[in-house]
N, C-alpha and C positions, 0 to 999 in steps of 0.2 A: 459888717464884719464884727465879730464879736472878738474880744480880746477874755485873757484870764490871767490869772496871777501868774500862773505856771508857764509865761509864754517866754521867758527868758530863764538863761541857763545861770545855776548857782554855783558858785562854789566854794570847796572848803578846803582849808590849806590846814596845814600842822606842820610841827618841827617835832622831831625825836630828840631828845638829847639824852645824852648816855652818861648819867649821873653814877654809874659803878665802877670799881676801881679795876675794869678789864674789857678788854677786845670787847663788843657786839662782833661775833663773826656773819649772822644774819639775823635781822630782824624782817617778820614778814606781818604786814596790817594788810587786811581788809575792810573796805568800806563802801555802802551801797554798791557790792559785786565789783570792788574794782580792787586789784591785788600791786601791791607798790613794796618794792623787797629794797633792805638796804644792806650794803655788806662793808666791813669792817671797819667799824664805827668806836673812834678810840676813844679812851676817857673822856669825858667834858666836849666830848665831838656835838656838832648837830646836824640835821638833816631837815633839809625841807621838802617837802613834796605837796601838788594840789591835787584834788581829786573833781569831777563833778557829782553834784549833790543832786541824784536822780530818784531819792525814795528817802523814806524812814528808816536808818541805821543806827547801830554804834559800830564803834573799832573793834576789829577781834585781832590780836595783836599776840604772837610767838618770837620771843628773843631766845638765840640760842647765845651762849659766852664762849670765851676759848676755851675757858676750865669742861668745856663739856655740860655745865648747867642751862637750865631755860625754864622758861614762864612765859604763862600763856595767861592771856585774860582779857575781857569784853567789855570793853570801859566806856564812856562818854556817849553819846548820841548826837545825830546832824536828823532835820525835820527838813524836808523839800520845801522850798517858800523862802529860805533863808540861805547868808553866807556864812559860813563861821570859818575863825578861826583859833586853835586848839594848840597848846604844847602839851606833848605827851614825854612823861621821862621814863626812864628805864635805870633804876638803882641795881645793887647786887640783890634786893630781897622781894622786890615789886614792881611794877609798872603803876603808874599815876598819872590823872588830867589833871595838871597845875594850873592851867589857864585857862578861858574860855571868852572867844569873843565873837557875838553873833549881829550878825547885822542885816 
């Protein structure tokens, strides 16, 4: 029976935190094809969410605010083989990977 590295399943967790001075009314990431929506995420709120780490990705991540503002952007990368775990913030001007920890 042959075994591979790939024979168990990985996974990668992150927390959003909503570092701006307003509502997250939705925030939507994707990551290696898997879509994880978060809705109204108040100042200083956080969210966690895991995903399985089935490919080579990063985050492609749309926060809309209450003001009607959003940003969009493709940040951080997860590699199959591995766990990671990632904080992603969300300010009033950017989105950021503050942390990274892969195991």
């Amino acid at each position: 029976m042959k075994t591979s590295c790939f024979s168990r399943e990985y996974t990668g967790q992150f927390i959003l935190v909503n570092d701006s001075s307003e509502i997250i009314t939705l925030a939507r990431i994707e990551v290696c094809k898997q879509f994880i929506e978060v809705r109204d995420l108040k100042p200083h709120g956080k969210f966690n969410a895991e995903f399985k780490v089935t490919s080579d990705s990063h985050y492609d991540i749309a926060v809309y605010f209450a003001s009607g503002k959003n940003l969009t952007k493709q940040i951080g990368y997860v590699t199959r083989g591995f766990d990671f775990k990632h904080t992603l913030v969300g300010t009033d001007a950017d989105i950021t990977l503050n942390k990274t920890q892969v195991e």
